[in-house]
ZADO-1210 file (C-alpha; in nm, 4 decimals, padded with zeros to 6 digits):
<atoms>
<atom x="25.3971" y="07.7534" z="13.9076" code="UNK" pos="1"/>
<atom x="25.3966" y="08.1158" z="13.8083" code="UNK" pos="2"/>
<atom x="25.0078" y="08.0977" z="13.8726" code="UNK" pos="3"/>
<atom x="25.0587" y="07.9797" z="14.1716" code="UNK" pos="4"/>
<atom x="25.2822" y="08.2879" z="14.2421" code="UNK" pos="5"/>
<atom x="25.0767" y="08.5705" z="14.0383" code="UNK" pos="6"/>
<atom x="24.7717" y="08.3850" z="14.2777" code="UNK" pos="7"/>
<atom x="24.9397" y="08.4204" z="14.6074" code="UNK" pos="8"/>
<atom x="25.0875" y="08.7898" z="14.5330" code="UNK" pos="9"/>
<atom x="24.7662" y="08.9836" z="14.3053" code="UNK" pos="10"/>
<atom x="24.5615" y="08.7662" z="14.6359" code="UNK" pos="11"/>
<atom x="24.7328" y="08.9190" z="14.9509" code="UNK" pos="12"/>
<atom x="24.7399" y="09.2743" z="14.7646" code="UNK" pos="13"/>
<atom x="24.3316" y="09.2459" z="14.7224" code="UNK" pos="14"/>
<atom x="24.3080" y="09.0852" z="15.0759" code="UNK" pos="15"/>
<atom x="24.5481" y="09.4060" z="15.1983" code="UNK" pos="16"/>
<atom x="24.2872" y="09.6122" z="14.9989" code="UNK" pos="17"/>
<atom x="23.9568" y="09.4654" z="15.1570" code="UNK" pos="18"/>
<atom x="24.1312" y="09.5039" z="15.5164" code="UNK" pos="19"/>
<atom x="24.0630" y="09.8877" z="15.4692" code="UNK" pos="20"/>
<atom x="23.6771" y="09.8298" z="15.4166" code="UNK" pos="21"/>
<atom x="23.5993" y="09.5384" z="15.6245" code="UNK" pos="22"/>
<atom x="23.7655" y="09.6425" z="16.0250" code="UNK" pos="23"/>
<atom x="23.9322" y="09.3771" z="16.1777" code="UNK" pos="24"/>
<atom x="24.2601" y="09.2774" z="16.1615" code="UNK" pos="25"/>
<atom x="24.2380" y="08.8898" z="15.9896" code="UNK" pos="26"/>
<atom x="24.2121" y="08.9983" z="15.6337" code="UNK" pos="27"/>
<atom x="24.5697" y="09.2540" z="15.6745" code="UNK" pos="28"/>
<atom x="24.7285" y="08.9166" z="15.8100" code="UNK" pos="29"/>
<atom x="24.6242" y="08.6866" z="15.5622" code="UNK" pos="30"/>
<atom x="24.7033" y="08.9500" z="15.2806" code="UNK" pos="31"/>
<atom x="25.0770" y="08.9544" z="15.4572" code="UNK" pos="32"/>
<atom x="25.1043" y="08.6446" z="15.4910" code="UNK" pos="33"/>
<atom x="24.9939" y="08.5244" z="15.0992" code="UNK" pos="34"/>
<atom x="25.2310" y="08.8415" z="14.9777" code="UNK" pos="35"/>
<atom x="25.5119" y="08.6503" z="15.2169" code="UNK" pos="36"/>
<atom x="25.4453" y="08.3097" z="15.0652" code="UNK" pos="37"/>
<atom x="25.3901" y="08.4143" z="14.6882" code="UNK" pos="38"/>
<atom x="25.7900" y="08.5642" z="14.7522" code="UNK" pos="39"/>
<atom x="25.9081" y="08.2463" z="14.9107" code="UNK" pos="40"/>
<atom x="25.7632" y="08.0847" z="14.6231" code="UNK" pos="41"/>
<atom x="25.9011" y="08.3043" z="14.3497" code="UNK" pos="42"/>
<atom x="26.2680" y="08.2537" z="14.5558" code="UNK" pos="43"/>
<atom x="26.2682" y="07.8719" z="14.5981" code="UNK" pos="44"/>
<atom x="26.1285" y="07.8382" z="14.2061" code="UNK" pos="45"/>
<atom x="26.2819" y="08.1519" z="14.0201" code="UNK" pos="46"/>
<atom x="26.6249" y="08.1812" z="14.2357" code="UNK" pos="47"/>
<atom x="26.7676" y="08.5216" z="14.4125" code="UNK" pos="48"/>
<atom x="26.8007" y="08.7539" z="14.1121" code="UNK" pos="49"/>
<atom x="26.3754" y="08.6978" z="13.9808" code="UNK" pos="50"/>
<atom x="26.3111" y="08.6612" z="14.3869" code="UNK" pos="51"/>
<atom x="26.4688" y="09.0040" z="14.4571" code="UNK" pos="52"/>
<atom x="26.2981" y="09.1857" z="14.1251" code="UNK" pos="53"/>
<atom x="25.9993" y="09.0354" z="14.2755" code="UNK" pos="54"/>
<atom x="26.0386" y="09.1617" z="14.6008" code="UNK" pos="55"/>
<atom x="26.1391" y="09.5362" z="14.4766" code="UNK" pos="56"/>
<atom x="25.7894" y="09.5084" z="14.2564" code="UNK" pos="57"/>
<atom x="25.6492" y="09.3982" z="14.5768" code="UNK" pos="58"/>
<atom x="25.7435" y="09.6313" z="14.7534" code="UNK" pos="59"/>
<atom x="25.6922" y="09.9312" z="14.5372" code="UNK" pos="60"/>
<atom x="25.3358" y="09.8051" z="14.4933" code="UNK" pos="61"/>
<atom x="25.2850" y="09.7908" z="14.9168" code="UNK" pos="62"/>
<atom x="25.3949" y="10.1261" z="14.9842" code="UNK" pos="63"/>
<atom x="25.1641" y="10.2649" z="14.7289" code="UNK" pos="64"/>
<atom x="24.9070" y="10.0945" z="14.8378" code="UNK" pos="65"/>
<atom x="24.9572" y="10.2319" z="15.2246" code="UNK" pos="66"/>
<atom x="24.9884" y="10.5678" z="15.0770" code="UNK" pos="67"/>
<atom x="24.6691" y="10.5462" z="14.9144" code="UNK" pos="68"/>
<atom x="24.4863" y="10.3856" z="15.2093" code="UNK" pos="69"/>
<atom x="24.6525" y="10.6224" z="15.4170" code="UNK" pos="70"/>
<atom x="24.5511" y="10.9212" z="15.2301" code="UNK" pos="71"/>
<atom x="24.1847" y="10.8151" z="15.2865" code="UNK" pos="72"/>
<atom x="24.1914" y="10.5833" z="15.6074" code="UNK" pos="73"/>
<atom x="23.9627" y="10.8607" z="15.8146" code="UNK" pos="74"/>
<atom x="23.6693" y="10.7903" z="15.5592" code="UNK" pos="75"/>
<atom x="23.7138" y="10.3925" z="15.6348" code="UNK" pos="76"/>
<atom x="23.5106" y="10.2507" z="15.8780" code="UNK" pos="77"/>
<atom x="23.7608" y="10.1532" z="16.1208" code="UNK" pos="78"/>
<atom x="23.9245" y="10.5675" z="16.0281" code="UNK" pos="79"/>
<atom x="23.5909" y="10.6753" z="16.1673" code="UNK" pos="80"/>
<atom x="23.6189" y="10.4954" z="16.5010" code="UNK" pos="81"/>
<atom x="23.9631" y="10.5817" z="16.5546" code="UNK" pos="82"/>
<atom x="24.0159" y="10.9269" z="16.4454" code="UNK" pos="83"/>
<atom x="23.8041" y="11.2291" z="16.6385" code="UNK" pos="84"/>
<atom x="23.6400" y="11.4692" z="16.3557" code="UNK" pos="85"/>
<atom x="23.5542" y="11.7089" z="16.6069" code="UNK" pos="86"/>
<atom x="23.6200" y="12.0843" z="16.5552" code="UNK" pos="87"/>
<atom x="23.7053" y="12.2492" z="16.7955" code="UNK" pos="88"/>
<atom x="23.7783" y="12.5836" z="16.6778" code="UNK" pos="89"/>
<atom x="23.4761" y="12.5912" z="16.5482" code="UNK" pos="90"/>
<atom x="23.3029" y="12.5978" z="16.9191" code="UNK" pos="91"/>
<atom x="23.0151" y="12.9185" z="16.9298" code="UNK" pos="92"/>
<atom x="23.0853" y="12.9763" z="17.2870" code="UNK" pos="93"/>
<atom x="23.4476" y="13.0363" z="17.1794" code="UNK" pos="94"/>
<atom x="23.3258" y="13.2748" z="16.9308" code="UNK" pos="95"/>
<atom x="23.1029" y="13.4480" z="17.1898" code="UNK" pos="96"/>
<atom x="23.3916" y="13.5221" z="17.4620" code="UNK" pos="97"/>
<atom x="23.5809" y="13.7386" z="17.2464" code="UNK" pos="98"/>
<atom x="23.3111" y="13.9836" z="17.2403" code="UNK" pos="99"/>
<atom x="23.2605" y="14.0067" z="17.6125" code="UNK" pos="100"/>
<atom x="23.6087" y="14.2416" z="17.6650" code="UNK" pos="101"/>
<atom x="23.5100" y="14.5571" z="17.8767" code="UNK" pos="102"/>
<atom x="23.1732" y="14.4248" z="17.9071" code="UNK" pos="103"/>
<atom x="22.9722" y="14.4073" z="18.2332" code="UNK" pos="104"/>
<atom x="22.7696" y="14.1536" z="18.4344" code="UNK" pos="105"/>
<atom x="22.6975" y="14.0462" z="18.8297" code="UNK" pos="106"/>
<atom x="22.8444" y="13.7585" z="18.9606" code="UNK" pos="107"/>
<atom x="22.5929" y="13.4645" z="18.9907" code="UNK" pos="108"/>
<atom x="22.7659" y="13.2616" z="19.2380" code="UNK" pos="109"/>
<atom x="23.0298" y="13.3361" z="19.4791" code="UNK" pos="110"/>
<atom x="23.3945" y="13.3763" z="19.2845" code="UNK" pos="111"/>
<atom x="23.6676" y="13.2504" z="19.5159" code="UNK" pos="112"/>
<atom x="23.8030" y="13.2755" z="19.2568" code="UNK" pos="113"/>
<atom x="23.6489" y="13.0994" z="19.0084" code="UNK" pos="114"/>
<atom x="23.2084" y="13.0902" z="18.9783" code="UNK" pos="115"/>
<atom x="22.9601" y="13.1694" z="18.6706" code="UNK" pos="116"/>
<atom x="22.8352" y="13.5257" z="18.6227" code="UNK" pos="117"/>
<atom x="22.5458" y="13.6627" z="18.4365" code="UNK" pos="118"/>
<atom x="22.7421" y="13.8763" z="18.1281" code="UNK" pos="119"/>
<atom x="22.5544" y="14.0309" z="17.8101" code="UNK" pos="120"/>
<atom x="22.2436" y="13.8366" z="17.9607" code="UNK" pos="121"/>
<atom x="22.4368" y="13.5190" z="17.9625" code="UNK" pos="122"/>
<atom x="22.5878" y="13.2752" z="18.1914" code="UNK" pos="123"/>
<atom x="22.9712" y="13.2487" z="18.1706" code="UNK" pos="124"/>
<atom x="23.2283" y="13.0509" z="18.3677" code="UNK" pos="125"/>
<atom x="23.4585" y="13.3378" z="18.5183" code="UNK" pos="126"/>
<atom x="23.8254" y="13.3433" z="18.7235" code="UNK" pos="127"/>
<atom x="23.8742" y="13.6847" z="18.9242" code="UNK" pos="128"/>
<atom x="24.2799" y="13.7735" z="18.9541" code="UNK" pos="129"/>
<atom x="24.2557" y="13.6023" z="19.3153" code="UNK" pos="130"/>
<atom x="23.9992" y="13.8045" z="19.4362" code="UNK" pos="131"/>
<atom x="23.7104" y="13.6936" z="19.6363" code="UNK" pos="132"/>
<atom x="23.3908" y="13.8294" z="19.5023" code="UNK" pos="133"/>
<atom x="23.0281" y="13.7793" z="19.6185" code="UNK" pos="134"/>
<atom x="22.7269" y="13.6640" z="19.4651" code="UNK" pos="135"/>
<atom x="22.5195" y="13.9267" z="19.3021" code="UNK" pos="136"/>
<atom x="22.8037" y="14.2018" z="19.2723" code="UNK" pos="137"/>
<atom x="22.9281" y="14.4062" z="18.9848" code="UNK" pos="138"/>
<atom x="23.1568" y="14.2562" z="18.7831" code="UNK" pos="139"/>
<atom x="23.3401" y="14.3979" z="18.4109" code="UNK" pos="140"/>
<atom x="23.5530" y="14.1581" z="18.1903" code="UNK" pos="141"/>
<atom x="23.9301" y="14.2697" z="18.1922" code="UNK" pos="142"/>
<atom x="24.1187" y="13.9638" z="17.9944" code="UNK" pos="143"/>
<atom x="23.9967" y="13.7214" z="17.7513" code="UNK" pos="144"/>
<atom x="24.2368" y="13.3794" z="17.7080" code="UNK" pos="145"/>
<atom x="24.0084" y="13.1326" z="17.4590" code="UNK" pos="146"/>
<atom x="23.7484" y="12.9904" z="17.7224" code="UNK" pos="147"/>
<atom x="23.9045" y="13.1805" z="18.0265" code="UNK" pos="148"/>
<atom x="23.7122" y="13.5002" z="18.1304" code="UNK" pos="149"/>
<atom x="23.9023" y="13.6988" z="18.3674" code="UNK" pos="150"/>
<atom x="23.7078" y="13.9464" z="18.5553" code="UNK" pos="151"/>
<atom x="23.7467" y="14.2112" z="18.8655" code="UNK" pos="152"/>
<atom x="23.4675" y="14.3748" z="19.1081" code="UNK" pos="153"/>
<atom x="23.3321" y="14.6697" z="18.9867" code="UNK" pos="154"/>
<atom x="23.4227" y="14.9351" z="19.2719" code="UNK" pos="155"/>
<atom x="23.2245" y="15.2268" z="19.1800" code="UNK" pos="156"/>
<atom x="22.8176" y="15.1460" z="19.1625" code="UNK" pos="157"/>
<atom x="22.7701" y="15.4000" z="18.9150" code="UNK" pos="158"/>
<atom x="23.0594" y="15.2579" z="18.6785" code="UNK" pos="159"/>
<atom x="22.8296" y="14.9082" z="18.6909" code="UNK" pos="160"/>
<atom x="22.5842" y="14.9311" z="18.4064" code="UNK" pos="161"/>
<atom x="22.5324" y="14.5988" z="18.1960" code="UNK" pos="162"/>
<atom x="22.5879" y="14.6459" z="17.8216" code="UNK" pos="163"/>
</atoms>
């Protein structure tokens, strides 16, 4: 009988392990539900003191296991479909906006009071303070927020000279 037990218990732990390889959800139940029988089993034959040990062992044993699957669950296959990997700090346009403070451009399309504008020879999204601005006028770069380029009209023509 204690085969049968060591079988059902060292089984559902390896079935528990597989489930992080293999996606799917049939070999977590089965490994549950052997882990569930091989304690019934160790109760009904052993009685509650050997059927509680068991279960504390049991348990111990579980909760390592999820920590370790845990710990590297984004590597699985199914931790690859689920998680995103993405980085978004690491975005070049991101980068690239910082360094457009003070700078100078014309706007490309109307801004009423958002529109794209040509700035350091490139085309950026841009937000005025409200302001309606029209295509092909001066514009300068007075706040930077991330991805949000704030800009104003240039008033004086002579100010306007792309950098």
């Amino acid at each position: 009988m204690i085969t049968l037990i060591v079988v059902l218990l060292v089984g559902g732990i390896l079935l528990l392990v597989m489930e992080n390889f293999i996606p799917g959800f049939m070999l977590g139940t089965l490994g549950l539900i052997s882990i569930l029988a091989g304690i019934f089993v160790t109760y009904f034959e052993y009685g509650f003191t050997f059927g509680t040990v068991m279960l504390g062992v049991i348990l111990v044993l579980t909760l390592a296991l999820l920590a370790v699957s845990m710990r590297n669950f984004q590597q699985t296959a199914t931790g690859k479909l689920l998680t995103n990997t993405s980085n978004v700090g690491s975005d070049s346009s991101y980068a690239v906006n910082q360094g457009l403070l003070g700078r100078s451009g014309v706007a490309l399309t109307q801004l009423r009071p958002a529109g794209s504008a040509i700035i350091n020879g490139k085309k950026v999204d841009v937000v005025t303070q409200g302001d309606l601005i029209s295509a092909n006028e001066p514009v300068e770069v007075i706040q930077v927020e991330g991805m949000r380029v704030v800009v104003r009209k240039v008033e004086d023509d002579t100010k306007y000279r792309p950098r």
